[in-house]
Biotite code that builds the C-alpha atoms (Angstrom):
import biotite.structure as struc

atoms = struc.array([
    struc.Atom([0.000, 0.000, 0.000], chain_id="A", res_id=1, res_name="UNK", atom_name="CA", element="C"),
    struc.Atom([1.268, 3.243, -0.977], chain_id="A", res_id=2, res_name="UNK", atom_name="CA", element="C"),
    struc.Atom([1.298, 6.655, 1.402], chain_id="A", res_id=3, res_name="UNK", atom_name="CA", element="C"),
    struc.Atom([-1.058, 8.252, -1.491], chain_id="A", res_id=4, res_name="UNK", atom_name="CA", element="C"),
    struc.Atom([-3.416, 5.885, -2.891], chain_id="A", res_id=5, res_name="UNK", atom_name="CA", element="C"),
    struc.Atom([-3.576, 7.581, -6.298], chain_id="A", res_id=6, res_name="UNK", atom_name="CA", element="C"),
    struc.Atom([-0.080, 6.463, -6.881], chain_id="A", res_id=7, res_name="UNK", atom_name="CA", element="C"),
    struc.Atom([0.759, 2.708, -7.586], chain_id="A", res_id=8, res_name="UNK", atom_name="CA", element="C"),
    struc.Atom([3.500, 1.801, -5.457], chain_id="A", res_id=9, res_name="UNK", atom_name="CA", element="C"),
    struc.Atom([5.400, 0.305, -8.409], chain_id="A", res_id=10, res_name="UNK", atom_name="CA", element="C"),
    struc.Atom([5.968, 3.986, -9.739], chain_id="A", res_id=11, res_name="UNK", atom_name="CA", element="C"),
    struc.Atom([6.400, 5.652, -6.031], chain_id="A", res_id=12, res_name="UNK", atom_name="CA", element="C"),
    struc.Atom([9.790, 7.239, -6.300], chain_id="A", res_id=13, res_name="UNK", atom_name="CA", element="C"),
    struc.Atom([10.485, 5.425, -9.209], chain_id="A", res_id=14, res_name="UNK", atom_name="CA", element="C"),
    struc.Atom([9.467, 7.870, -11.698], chain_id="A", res_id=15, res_name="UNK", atom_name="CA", element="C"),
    struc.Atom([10.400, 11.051, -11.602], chain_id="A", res_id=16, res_name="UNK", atom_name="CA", element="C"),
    struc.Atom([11.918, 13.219, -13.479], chain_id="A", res_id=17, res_name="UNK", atom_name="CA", element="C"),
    struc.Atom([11.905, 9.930, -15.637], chain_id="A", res_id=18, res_name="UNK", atom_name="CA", element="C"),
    struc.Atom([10.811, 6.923, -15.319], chain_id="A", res_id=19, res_name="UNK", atom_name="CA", element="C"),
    struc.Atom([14.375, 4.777, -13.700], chain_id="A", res_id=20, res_name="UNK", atom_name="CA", element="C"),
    struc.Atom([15.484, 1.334, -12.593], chain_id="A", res_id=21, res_name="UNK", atom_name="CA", element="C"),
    struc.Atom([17.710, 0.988, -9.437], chain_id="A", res_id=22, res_name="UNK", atom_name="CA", element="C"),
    struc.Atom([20.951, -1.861, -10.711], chain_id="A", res_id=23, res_name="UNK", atom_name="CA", element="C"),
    struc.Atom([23.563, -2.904, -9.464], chain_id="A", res_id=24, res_name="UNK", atom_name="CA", element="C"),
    struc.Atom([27.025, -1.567, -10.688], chain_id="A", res_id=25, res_name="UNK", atom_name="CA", element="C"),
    struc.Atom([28.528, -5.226, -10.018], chain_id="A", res_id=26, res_name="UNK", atom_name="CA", element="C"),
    struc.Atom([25.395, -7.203, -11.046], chain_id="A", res_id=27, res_name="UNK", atom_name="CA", element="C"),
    struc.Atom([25.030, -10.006, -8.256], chain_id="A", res_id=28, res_name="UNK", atom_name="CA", element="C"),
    struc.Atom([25.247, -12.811, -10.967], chain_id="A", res_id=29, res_name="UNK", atom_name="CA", element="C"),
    struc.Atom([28.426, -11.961, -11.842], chain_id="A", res_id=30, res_name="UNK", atom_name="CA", element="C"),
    struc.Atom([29.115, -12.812, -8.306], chain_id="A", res_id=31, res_name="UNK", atom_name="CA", element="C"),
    struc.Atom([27.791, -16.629, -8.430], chain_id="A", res_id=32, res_name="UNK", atom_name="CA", element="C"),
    struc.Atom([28.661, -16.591, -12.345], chain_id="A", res_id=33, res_name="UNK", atom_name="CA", element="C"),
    struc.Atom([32.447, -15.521, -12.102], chain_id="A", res_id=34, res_name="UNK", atom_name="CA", element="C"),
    struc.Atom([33.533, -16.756, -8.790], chain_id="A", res_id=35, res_name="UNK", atom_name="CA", element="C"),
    struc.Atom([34.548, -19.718, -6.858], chain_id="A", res_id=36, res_name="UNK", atom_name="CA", element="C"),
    struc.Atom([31.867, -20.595, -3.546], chain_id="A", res_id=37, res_name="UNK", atom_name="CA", element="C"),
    struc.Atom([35.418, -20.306, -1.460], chain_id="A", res_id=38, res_name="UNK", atom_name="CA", element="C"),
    struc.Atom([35.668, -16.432, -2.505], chain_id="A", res_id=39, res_name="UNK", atom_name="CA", element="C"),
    struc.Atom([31.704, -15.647, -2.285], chain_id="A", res_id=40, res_name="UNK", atom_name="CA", element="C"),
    struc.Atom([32.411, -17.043, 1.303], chain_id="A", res_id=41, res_name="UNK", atom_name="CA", element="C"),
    struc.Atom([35.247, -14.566, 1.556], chain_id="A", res_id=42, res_name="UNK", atom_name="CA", element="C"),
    struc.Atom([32.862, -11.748, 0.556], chain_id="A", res_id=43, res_name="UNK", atom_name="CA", element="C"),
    struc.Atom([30.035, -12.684, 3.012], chain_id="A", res_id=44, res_name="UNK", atom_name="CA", element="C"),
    struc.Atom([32.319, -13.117, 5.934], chain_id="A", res_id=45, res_name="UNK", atom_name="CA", element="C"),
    struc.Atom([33.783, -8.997, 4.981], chain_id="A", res_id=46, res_name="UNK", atom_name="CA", element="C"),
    struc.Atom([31.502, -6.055, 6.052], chain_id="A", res_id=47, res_name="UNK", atom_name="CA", element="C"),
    struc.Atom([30.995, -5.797, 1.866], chain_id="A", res_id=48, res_name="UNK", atom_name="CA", element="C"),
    struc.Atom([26.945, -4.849, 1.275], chain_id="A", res_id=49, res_name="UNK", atom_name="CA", element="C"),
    struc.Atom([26.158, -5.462, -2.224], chain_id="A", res_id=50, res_name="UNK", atom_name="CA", element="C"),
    struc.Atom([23.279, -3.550, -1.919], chain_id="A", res_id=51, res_name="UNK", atom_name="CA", element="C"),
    struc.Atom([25.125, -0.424, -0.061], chain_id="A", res_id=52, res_name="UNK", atom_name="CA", element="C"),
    struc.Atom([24.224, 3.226, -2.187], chain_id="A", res_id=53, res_name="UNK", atom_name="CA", element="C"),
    struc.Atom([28.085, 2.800, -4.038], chain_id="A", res_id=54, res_name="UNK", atom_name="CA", element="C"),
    struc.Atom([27.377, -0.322, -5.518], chain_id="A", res_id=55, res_name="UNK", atom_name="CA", element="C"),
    struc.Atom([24.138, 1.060, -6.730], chain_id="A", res_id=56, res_name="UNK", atom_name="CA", element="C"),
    struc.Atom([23.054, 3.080, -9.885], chain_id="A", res_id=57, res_name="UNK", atom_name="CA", element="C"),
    struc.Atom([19.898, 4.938, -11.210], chain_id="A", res_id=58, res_name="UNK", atom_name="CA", element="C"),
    struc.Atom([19.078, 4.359, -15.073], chain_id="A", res_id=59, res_name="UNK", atom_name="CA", element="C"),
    struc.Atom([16.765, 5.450, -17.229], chain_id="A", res_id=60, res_name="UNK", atom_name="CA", element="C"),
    struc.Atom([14.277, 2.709, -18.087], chain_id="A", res_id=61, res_name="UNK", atom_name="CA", element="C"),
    struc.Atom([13.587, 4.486, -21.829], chain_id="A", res_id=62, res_name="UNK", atom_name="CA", element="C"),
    struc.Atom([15.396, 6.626, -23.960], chain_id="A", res_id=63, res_name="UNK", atom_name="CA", element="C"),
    struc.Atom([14.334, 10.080, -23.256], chain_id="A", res_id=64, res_name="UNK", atom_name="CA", element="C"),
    struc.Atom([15.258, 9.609, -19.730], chain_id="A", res_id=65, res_name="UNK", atom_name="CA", element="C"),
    struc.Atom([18.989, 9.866, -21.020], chain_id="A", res_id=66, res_name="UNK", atom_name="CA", element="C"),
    struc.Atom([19.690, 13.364, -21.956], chain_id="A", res_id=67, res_name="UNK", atom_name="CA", element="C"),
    struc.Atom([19.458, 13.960, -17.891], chain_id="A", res_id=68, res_name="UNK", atom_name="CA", element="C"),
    struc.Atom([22.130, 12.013, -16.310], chain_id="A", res_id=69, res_name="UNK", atom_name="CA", element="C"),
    struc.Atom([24.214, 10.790, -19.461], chain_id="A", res_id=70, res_name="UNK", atom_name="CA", element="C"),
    struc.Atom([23.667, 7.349, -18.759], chain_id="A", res_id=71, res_name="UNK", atom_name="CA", element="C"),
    struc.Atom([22.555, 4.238, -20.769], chain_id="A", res_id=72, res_name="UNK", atom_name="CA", element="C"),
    struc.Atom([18.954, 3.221, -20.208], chain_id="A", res_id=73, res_name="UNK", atom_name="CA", element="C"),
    struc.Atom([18.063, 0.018, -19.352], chain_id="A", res_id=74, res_name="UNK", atom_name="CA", element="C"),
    struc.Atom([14.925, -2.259, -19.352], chain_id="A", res_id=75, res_name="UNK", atom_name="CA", element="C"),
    struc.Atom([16.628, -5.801, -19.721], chain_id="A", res_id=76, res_name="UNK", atom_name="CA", element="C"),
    struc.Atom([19.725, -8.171, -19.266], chain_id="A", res_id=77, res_name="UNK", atom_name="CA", element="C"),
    struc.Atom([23.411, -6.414, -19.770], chain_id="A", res_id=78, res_name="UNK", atom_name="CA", element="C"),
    struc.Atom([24.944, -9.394, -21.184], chain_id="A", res_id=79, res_name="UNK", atom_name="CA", element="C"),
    struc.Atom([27.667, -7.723, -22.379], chain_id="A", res_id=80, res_name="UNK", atom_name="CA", element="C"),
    struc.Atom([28.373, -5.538, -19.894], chain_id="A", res_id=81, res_name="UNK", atom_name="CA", element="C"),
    struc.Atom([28.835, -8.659, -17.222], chain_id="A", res_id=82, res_name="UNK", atom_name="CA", element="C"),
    struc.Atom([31.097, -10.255, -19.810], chain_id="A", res_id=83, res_name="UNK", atom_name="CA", element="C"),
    struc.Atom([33.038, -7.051, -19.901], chain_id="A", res_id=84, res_name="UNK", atom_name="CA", element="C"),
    struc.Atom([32.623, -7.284, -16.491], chain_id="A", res_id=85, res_name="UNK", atom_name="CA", element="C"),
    struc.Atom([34.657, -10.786, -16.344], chain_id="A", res_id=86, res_name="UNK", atom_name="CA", element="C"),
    struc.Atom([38.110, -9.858, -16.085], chain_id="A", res_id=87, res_name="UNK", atom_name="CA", element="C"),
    struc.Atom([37.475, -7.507, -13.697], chain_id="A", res_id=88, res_name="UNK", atom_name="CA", element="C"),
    struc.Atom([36.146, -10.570, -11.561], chain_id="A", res_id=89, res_name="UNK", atom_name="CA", element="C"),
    struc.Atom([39.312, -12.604, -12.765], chain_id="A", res_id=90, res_name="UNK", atom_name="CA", element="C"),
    struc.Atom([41.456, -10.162, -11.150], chain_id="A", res_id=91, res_name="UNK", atom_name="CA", element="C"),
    struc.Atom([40.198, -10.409, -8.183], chain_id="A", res_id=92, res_name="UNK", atom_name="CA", element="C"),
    struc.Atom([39.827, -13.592, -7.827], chain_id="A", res_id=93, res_name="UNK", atom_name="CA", element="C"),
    struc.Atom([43.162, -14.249, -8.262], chain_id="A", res_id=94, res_name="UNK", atom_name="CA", element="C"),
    struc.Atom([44.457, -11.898, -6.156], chain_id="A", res_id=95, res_name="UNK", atom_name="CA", element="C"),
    struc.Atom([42.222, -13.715, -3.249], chain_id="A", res_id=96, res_name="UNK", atom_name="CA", element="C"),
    struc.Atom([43.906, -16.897, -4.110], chain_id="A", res_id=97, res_name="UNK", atom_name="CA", element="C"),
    struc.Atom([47.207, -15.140, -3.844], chain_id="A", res_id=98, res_name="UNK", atom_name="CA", element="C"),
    struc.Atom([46.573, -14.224, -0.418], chain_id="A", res_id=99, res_name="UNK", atom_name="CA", element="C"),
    struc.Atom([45.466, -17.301, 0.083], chain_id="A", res_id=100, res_name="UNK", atom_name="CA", element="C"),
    struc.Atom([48.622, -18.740, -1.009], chain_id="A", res_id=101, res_name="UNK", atom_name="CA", element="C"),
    struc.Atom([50.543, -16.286, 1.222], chain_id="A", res_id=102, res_name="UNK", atom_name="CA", element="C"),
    struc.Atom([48.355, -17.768, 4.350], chain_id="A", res_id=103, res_name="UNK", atom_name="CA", element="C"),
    struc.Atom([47.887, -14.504, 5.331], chain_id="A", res_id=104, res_name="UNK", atom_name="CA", element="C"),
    struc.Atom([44.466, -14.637, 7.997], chain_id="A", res_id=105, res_name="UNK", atom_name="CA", element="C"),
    struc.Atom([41.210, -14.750, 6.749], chain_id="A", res_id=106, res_name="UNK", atom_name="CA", element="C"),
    struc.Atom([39.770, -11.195, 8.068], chain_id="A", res_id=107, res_name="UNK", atom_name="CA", element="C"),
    struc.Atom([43.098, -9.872, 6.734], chain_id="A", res_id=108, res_name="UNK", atom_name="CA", element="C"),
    struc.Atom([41.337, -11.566, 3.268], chain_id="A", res_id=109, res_name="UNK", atom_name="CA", element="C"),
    struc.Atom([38.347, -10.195, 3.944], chain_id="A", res_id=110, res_name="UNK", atom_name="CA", element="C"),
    struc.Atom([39.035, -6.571, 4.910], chain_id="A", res_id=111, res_name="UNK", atom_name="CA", element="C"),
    struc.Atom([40.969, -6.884, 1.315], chain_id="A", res_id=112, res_name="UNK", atom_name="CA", element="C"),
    struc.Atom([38.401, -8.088, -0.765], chain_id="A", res_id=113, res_name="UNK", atom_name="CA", element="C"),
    struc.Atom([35.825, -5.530, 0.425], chain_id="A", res_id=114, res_name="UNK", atom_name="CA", element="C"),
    struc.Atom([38.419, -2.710, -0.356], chain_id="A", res_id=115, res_name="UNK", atom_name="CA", element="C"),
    struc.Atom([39.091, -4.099, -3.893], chain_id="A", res_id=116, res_name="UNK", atom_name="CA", element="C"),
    struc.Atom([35.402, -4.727, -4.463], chain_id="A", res_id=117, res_name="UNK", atom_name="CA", element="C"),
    struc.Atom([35.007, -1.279, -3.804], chain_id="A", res_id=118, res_name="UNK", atom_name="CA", element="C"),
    struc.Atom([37.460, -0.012, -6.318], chain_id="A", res_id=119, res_name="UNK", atom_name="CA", element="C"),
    struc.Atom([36.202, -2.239, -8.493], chain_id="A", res_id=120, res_name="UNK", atom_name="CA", element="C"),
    struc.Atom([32.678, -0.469, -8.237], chain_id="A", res_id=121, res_name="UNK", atom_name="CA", element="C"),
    struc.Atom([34.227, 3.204, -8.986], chain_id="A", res_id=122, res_name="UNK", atom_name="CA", element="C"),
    struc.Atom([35.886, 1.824, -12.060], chain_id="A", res_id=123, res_name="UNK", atom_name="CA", element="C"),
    struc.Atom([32.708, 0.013, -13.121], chain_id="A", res_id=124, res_name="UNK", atom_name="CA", element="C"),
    struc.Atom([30.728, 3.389, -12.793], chain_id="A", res_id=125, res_name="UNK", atom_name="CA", element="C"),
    struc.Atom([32.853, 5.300, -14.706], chain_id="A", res_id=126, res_name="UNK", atom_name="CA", element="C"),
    struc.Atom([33.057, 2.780, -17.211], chain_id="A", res_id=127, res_name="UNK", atom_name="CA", element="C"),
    struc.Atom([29.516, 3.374, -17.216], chain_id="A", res_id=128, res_name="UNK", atom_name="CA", element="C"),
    struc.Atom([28.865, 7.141, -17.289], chain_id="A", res_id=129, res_name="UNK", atom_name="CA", element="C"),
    struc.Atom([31.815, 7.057, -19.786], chain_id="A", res_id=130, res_name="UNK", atom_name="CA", element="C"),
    struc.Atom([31.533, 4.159, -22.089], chain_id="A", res_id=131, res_name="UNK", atom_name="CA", element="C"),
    struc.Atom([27.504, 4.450, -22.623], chain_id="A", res_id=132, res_name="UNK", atom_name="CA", element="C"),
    struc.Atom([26.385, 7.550, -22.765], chain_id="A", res_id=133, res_name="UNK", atom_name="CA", element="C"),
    struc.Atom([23.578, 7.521, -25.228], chain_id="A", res_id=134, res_name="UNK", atom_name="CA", element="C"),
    struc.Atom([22.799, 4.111, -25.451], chain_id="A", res_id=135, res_name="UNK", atom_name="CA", element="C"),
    struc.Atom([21.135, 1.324, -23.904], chain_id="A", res_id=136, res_name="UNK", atom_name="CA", element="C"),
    struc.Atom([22.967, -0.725, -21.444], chain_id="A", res_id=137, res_name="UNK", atom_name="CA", element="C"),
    struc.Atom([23.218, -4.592, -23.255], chain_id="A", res_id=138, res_name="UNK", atom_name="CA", element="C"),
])
């Protein structure tokens, strides 16, 4: 139920000044698709929030929501954009296994992963606001 029963609560703050979609900048399949269960654990045990306001962007869900923001709209999958997305995911990966390797202790792991996740957000916004522009997020 919505505060103001003339508005659906699908649209409530979801549609102005253009109708938008709140997504993930590191899309949570990516997690599951691009990692090992051993590093997901790593993630959960961190204080990392997938959901926190930095891994989190606002698109357009049409086209003429664009021309505000500079950002690609978006209505569907972003296959392409998780596969660009891979390496990114590689990286990091390995450099959890490295630490592994150096037995250094596992909140030592942790505190590092959530730190390089969050870099790896930045650089996946920019990418974003950047690479897109005009176009539609695939």
């Amino acid at each position: 139920m919505s505060l103001n029963p003339s508005v659906t609560a699908s649209v409530v703050g979801c549609s102005f000044p253009y109708k938008w979609q709140a997504h993930h900048i590191l899309p949570m399949n990516c997690f599951y698709t691009y990692l090992q269960d051993w590093h997901v654990r790593v993630i959960l045990s961190s204080n990392y929030d997938i959901n926190a306001g930095s891994n989190i962007i606002f698109l357009p869900e049409k086209p003429d929501g664009m021309l505000h923001h500079k950002l690609p709209f978006h209505r569907s999958s972003h296959a392409d954009y998780d596969i660009r997305l891979k390496g990114d995911f590689q990286k990091f990966q390995d450099l959890l296994n490295e630490k592994k390797e150096d037995d250094e202790p596992h909140e030592a792991i942790a505190e590092n992963a959530e730190a390089t996740l969050r870099e790896m957000e930045t650089e996946a916004f920019q990418y974003l606001s950047r690479s897109f522009g005009m176009r539609k997020l695939t």
